[in-house]
FISEZA-249208 format. One record per residue: x, y, z of N, C-alpha, C, O in turn. Coordinates in nm, 3 decimals, decimal comma. Layout:
! FISEZA-249208
       n.X       n.Y       n.Z      ca.X      ca.Y      ca.Z       c.X       c.Y       c.Z       o.X       o.Y       o.Z
         X         Y         Z         X         Y         Z         X         Y         Z         X         Y         Z
...
//
This chain:
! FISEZA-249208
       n.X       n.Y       n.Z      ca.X      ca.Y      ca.Z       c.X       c.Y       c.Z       o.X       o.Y       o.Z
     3,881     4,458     0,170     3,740     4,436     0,189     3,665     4,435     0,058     3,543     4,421     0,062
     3,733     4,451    -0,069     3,656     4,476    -0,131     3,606     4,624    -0,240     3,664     4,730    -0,214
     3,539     4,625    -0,316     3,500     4,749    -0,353     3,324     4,730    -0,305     3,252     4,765    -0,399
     3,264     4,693    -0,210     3,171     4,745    -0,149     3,154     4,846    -0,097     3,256     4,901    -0,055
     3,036     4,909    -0,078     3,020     5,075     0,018     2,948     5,034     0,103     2,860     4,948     0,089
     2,988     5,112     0,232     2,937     5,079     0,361     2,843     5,196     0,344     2,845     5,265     0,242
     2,732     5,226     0,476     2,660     5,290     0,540     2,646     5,306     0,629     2,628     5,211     0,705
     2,647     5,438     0,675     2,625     5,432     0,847     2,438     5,422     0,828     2,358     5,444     0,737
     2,432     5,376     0,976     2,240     5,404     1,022     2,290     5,408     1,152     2,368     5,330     1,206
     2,222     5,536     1,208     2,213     5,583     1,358     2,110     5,489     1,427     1,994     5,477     1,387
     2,172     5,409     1,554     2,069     5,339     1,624     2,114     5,416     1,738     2,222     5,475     1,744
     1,999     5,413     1,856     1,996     5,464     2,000     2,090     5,299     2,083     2,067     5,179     2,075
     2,198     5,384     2,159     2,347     5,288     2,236     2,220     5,136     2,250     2,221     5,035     2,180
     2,139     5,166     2,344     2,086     4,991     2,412     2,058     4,909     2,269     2,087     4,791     2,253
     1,978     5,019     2,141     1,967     4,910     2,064     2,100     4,839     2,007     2,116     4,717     2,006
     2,212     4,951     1,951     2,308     4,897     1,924     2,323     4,809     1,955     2,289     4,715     1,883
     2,400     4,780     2,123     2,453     4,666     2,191     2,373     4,542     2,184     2,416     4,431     2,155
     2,224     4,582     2,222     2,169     4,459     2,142     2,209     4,409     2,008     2,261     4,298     1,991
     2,196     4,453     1,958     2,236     4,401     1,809     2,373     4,378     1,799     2,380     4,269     1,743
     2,455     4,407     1,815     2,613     4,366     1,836     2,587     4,266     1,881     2,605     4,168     1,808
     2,533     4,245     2,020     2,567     4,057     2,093     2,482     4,001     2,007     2,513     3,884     1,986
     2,385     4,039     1,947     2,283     3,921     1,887     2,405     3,886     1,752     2,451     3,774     1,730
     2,430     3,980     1,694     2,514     3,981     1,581     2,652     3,899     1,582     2,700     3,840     1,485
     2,710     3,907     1,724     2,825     3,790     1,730     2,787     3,648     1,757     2,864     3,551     1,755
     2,665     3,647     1,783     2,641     3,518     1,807     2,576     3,433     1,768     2,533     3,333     1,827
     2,560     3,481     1,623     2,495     3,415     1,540     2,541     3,441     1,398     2,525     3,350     1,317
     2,602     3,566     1,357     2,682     3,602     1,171     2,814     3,644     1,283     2,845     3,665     1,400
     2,868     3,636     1,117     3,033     3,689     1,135     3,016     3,822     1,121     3,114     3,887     1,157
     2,914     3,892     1,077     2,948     4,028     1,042     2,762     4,093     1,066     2,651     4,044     1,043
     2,803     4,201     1,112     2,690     4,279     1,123     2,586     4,332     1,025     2,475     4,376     1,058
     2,633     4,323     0,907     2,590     4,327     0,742     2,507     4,170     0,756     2,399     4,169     0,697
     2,527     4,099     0,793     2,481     3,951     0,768     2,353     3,912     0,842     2,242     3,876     0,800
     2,406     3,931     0,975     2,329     3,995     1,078     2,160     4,034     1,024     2,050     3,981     1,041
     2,207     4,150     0,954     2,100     4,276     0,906     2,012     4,166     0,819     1,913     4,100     0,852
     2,075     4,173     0,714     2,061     4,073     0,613     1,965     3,985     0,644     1,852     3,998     0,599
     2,003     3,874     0,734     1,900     3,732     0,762     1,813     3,821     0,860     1,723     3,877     0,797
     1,812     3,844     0,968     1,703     3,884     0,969     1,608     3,980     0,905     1,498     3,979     0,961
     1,617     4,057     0,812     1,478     4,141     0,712     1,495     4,015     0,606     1,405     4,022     0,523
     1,584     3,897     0,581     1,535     3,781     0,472     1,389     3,728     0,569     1,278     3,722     0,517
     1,416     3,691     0,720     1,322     3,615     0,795     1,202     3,638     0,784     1,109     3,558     0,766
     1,200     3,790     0,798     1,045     3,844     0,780     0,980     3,875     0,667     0,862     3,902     0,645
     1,116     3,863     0,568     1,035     3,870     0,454     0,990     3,738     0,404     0,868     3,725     0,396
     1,081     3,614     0,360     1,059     3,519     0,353     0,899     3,446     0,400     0,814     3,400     0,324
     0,895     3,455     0,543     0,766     3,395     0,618     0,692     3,501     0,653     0,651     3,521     0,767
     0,672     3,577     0,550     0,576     3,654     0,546     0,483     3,708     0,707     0,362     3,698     0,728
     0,591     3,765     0,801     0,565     3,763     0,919     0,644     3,945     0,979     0,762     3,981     0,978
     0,524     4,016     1,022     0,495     4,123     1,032     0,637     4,172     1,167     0,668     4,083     1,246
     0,686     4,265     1,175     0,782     4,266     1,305     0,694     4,325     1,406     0,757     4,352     1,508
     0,613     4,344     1,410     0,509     4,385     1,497     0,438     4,338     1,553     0,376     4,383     1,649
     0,432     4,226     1,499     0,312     4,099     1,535     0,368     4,024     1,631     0,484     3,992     1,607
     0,315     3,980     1,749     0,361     3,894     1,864     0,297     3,768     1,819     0,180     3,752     1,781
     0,426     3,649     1,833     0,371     3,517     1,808     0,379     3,446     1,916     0,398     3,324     1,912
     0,365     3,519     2,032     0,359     3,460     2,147     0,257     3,279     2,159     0,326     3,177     2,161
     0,124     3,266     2,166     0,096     3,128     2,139     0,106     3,089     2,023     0,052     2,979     2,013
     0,163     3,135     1,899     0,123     3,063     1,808     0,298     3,003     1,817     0,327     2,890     1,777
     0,386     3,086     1,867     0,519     3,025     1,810     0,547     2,942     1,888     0,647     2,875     1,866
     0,462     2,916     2,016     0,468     2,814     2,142     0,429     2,681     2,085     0,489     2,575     2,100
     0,287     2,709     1,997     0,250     2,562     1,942     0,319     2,508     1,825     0,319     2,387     1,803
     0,397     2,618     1,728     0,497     2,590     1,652     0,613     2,479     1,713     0,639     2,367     1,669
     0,667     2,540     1,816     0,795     2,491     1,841     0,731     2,350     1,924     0,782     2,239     1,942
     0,630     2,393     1,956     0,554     2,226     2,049     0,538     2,124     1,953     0,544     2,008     1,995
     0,521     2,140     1,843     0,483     2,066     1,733     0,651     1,999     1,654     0,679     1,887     1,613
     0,726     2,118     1,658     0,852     2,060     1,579     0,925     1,990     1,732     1,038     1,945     1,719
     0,884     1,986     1,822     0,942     1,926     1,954     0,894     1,788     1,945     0,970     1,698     1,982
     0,733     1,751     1,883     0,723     1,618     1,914     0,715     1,528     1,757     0,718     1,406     1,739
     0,704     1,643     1,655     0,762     1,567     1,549     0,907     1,448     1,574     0,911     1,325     1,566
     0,991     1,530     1,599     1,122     1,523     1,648     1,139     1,437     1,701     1,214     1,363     1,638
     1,091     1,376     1,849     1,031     1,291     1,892     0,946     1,186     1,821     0,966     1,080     1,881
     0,861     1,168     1,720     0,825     1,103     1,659     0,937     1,024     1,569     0,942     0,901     1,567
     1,023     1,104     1,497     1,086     1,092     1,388     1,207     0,984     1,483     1,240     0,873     1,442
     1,254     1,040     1,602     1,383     0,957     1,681     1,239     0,806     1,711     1,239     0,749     1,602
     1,170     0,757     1,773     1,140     0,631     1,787     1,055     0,594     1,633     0,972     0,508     1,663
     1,049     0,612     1,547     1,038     0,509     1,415     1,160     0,491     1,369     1,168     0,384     1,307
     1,292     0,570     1,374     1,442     0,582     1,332     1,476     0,461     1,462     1,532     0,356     1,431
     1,445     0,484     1,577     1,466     0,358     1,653     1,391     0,225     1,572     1,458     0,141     1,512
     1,299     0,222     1,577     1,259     0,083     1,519     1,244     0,076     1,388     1,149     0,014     1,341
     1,320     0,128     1,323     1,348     0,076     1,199     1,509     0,056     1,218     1,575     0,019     1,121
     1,571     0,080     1,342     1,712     0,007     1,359     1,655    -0,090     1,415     1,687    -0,198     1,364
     1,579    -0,099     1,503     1,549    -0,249     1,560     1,534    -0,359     1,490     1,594    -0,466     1,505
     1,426    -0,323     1,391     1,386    -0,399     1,285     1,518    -0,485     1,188     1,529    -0,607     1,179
     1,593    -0,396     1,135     1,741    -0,389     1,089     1,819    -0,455     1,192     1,882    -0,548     1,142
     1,836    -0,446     1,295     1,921    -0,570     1,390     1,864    -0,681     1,358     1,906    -0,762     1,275
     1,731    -0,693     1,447     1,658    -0,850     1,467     1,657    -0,907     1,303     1,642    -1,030     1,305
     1,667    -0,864     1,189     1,687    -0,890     1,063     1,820    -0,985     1,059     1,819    -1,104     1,028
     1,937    -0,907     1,097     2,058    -0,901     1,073     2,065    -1,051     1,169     2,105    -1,162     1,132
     2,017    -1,015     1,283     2,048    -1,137     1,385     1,974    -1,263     1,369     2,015    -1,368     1,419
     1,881    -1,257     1,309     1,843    -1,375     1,293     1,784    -1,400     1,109     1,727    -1,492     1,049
     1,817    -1,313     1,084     1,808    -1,365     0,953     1,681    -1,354     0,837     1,575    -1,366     0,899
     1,664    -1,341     0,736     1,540    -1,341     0,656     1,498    -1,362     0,571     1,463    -1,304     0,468
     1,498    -1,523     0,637     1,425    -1,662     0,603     1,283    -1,626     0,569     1,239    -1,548     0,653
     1,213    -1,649     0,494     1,026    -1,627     0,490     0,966    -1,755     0,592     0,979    -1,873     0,559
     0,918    -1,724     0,685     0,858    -1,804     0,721     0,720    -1,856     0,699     0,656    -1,791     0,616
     0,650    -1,974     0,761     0,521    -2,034     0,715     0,417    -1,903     0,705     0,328    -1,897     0,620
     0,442    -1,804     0,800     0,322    -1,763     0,834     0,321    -1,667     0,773     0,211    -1,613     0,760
     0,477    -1,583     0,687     0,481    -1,532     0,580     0,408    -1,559     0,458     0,322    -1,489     0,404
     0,454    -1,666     0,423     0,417    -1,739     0,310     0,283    -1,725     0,293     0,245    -1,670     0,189
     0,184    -1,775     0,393     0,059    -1,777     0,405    -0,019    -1,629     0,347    -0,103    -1,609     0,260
     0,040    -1,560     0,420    -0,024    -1,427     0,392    -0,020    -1,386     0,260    -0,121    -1,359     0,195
     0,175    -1,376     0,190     0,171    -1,353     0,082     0,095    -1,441    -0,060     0,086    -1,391    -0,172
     0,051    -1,570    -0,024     0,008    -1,616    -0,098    -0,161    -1,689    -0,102    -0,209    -1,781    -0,169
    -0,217    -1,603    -0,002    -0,341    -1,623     0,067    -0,366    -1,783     0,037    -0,380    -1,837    -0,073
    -0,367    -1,829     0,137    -0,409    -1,980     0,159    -0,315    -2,039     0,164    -0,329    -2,137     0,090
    -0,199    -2,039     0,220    -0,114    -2,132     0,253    -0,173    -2,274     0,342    -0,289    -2,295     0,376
    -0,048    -2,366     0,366    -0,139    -2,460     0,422    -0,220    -2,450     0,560    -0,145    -2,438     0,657
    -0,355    -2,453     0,589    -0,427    -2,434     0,652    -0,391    -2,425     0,830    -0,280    -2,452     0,876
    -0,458    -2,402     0,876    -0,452    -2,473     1,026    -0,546    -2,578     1,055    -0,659    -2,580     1,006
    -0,496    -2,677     1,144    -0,569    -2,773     1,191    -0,660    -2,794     1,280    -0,725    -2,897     1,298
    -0,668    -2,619     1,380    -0,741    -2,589     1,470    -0,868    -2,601     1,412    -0,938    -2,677     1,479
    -0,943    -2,543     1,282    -0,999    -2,468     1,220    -1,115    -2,606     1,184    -1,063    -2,711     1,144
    -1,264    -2,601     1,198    -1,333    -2,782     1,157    -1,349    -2,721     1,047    -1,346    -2,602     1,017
    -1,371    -2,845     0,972    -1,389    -2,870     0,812    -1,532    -2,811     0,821    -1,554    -2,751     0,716
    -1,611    -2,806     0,885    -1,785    -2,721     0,887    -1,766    -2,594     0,868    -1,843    -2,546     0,784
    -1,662    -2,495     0,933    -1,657    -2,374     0,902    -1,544    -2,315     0,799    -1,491    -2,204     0,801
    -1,521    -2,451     0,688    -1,426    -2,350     0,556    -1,506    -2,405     0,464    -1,519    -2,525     0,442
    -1,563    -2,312     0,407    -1,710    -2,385     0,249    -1,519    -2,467     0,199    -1,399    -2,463     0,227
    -1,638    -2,541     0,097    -1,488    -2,623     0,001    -1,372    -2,714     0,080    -1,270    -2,768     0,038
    -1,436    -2,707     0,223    -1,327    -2,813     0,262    -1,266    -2,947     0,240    -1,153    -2,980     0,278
    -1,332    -3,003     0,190    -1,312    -3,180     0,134    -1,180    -3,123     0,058    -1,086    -3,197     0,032
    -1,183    -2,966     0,021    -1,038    -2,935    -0,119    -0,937    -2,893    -0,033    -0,846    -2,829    -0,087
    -0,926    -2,919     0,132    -0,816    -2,829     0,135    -0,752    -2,972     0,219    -0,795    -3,065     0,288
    -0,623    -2,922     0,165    -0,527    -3,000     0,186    -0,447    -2,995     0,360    -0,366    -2,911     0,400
    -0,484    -3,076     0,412    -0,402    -3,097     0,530    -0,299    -3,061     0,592    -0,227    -3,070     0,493
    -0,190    -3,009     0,715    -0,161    -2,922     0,711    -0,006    -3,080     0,729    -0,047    -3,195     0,717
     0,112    -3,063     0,750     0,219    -3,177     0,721     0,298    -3,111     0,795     0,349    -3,011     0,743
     0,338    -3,148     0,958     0,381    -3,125     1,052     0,547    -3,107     0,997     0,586    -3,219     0,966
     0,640    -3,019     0,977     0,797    -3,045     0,940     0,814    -3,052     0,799     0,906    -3,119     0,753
     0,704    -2,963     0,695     0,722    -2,979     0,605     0,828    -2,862     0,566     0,865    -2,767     0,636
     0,861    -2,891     0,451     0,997    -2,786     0,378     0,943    -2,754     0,291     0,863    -2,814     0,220
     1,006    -2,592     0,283     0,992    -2,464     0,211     0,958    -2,540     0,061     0,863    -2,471     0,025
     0,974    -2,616    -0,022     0,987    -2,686    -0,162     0,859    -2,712    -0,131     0,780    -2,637    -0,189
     0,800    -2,810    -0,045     0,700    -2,873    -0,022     0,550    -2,766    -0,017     0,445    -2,768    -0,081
     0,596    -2,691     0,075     0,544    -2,562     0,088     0,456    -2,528    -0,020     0,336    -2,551    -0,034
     0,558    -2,454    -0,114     0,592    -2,434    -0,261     0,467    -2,471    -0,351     0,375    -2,402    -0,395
     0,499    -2,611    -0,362     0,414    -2,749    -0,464     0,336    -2,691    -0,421     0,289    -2,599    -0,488
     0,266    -2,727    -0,239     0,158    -2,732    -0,239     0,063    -2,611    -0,269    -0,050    -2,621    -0,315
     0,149    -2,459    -0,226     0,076    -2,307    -0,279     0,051    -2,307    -0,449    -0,012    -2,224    -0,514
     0,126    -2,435    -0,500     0,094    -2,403    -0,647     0,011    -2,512    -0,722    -0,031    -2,499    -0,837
    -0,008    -2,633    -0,633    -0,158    -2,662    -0,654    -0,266    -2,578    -0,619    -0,362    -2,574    -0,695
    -0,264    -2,487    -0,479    -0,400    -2,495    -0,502    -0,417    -2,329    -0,562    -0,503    -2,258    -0,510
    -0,353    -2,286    -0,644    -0,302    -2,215    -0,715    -0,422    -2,264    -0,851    -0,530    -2,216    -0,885
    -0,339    -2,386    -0,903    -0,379    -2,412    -1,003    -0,534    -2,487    -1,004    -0,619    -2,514    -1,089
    -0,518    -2,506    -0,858    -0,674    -2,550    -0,871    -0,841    -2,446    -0,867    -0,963    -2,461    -0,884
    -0,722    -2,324    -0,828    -0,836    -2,216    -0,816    -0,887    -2,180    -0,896    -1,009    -2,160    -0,906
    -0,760    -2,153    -1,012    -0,807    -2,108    -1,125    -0,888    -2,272    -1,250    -0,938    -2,266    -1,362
    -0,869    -2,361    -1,182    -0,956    -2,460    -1,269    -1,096    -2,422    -1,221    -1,180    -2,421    -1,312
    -1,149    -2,384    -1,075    -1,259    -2,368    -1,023    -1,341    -2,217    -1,113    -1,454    -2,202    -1,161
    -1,203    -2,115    -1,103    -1,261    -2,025    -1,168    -1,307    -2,052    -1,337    -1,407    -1,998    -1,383
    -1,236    -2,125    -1,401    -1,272    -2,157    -1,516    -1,430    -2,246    -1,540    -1,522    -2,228    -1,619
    -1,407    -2,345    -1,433    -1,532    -2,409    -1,427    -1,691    -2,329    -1,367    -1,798    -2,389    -1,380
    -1,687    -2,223    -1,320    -1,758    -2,085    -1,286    -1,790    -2,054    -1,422    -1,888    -2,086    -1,489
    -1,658    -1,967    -1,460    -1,723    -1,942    -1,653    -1,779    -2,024    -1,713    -1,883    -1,992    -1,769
    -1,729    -2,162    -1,723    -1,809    -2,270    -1,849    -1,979    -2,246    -1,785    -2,069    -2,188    -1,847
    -1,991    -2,306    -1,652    -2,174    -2,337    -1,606    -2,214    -2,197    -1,678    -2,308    -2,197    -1,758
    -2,139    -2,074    -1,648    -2,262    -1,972    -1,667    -2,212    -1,910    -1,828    -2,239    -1,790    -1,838
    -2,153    -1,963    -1,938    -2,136    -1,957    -2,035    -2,279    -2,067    -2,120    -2,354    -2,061    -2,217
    -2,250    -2,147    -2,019    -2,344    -2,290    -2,105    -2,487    -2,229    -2,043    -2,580    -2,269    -2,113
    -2,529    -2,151    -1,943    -2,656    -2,136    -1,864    -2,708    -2,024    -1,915    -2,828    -1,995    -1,908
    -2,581    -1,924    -1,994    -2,617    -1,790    -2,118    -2,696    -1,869    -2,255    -2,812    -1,863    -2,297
    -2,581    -1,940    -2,299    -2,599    -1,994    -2,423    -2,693    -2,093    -2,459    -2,733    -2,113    -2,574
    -2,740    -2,176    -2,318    -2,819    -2,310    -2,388    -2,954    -2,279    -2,294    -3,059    -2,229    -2,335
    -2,924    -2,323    -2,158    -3,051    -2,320    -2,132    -3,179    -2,173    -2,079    -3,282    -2,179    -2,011
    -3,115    -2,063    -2,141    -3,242    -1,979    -2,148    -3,233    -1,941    -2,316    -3,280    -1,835    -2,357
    -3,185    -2,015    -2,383    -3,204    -2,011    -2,554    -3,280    -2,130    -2,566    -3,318    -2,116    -2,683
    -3,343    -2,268    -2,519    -3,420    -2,348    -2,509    -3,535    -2,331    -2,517    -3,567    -2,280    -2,410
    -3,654    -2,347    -2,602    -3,764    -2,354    -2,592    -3,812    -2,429    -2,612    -3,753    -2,499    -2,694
    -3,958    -2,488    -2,560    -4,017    -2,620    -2,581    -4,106    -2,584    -2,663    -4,161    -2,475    -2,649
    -4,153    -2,714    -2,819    -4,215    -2,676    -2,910    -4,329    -2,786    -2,879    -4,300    -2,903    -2,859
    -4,478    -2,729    -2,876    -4,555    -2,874    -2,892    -4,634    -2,879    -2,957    -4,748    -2,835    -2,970
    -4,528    -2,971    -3,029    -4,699    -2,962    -3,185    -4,828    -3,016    -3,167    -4,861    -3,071    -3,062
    -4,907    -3,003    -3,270    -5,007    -3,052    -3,254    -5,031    -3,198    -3,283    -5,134    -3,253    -3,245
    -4,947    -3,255    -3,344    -4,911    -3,386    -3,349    -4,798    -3,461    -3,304    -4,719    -3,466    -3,398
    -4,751    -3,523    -3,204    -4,610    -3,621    -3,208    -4,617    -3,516    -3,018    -4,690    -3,440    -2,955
    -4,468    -3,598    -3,006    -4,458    -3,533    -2,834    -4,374    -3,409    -2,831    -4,301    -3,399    -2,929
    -4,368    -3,345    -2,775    -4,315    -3,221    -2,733    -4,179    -3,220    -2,757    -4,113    -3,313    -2,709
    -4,119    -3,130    -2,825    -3,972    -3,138    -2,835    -3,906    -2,983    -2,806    -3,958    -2,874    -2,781
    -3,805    -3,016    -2,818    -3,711    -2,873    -2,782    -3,617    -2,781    -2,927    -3,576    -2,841    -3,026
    -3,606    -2,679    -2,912    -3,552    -2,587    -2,955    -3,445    -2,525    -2,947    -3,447    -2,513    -2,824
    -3,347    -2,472    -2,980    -3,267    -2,416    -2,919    -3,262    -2,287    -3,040    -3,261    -2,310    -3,161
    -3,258    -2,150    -2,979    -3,285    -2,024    -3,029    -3,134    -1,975    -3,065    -3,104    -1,881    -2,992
    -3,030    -2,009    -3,154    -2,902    -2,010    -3,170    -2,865    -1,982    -3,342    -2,887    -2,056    -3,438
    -2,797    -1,837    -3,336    -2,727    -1,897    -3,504    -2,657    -1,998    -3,538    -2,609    -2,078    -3,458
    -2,642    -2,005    -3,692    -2,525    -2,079    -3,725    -2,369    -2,047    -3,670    -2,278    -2,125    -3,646
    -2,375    -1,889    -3,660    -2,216    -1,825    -3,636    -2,248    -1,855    -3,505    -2,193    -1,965    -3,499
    -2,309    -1,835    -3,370    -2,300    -1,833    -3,278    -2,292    -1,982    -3,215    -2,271    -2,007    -3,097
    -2,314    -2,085    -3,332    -2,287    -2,240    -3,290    -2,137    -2,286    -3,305    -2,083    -2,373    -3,237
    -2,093    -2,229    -3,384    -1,996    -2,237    -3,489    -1,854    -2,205    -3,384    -1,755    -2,271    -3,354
    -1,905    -2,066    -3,348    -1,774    -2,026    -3,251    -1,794    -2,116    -3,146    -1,687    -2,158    -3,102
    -1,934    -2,179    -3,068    -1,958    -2,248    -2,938    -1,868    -2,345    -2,936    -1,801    -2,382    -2,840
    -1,868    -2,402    -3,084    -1,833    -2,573    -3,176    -1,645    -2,525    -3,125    -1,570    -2,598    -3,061
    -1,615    -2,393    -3,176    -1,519    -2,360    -3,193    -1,389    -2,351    -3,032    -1,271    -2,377    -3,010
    -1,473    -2,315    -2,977    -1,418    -2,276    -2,830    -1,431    -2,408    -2,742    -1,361    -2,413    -2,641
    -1,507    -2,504    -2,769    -1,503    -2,641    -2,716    -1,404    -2,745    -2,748    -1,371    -2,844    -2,682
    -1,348    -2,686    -2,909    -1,284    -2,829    -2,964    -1,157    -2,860    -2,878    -1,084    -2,776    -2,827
    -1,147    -2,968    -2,872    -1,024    -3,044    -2,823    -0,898    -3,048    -2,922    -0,919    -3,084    -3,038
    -0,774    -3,015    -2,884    -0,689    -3,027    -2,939    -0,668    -3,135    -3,014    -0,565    -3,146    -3,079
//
């Protein structure tokens, strides 16, 4: 056994026997026994005196429907994982759409209720994934021409026309101004030039 030292502790016979059956049926040894339970109460800081009569009811009610929770999302995330497996995972149109906001349109939808409609492209009954493709990356590239053309108006609507002033002399007709440095023409000159 060891060079451990035992101890006796006097219990009254009923508690004994209690503790013996509790003790075989749960540790190998009555030392172990002892052991986990004063770890229990010490651990969770839980009084041996204290009755947890409703509270350990809503405890165990709670790890009952966790439990329950945890078995049907573990179900459908096997489900999910079959119908995957069984049919495969292809992206479809309506994928596509989402991930790339604005895929090709629907046809249900009138040209009165999408602003910018004259720009959207028609929807092509049997078209293929390639086709798809092109077309998410025109209007891709056309968004960002729109967004660019946004910056220029209100770049040119900073820079020119509230720097405009009208001059009227006292002789000849009225002419205009523009309230601008040399450096601040210079970079304008600069950011316009054409390759």
């Amino acid at each position: 056994m060891g060079t451990e030292s035992f101890s006796n502790i006097r219990f009254k016979k009923d508690t004994a026997r209690r503790f013996q059956s509790f003790s075989r049926m749960y540790y190998k040894t009555h030392t172990l026994a002892l052991a986990g339970m004063l770890d229990f109460f010490k651990y969770n800081e839980i009084s041996p005196h204290e009755n947890l009569g409703k509270r350990m009811g809503l405890i165990m009610d709670f790890l009952q429907k966790f439990r329950d929770f945890t078995a049907k999302r573990n179900n459908a995330t096997i489900a999910i994982i079959k119908d995957l497996e069984k049919h495969g995972i292809m992206p479809t149109k309506a994928m596509m759409e989402l991930l790339f906001e604005g895929g090709p349109t629907s046809t249900t939808q009138k040209p009165d209720d999408i602003p910018g409609a004259e720009l959207v492209i028609p929807e092509v009954q049997g078209m293929d994934l390639d086709t798809e493709f092109a077309l998410l990356e025109e209007r891709k590239q056309r968004q960002l021409l729109e967004q660019e053309l946004a910056q220029l108006k209100t770049m040119i609507n900073e820079q020119f026309l509230h720097r405009v002033k009208v001059i009227r002399p006292a002789l000849g007709a009225p002419r205009l101004q523009l309230e601008m440095t040399l450096s601040e023409w210079k970079a304008f000159q600069e950011h316009f030039k054409t390759p």
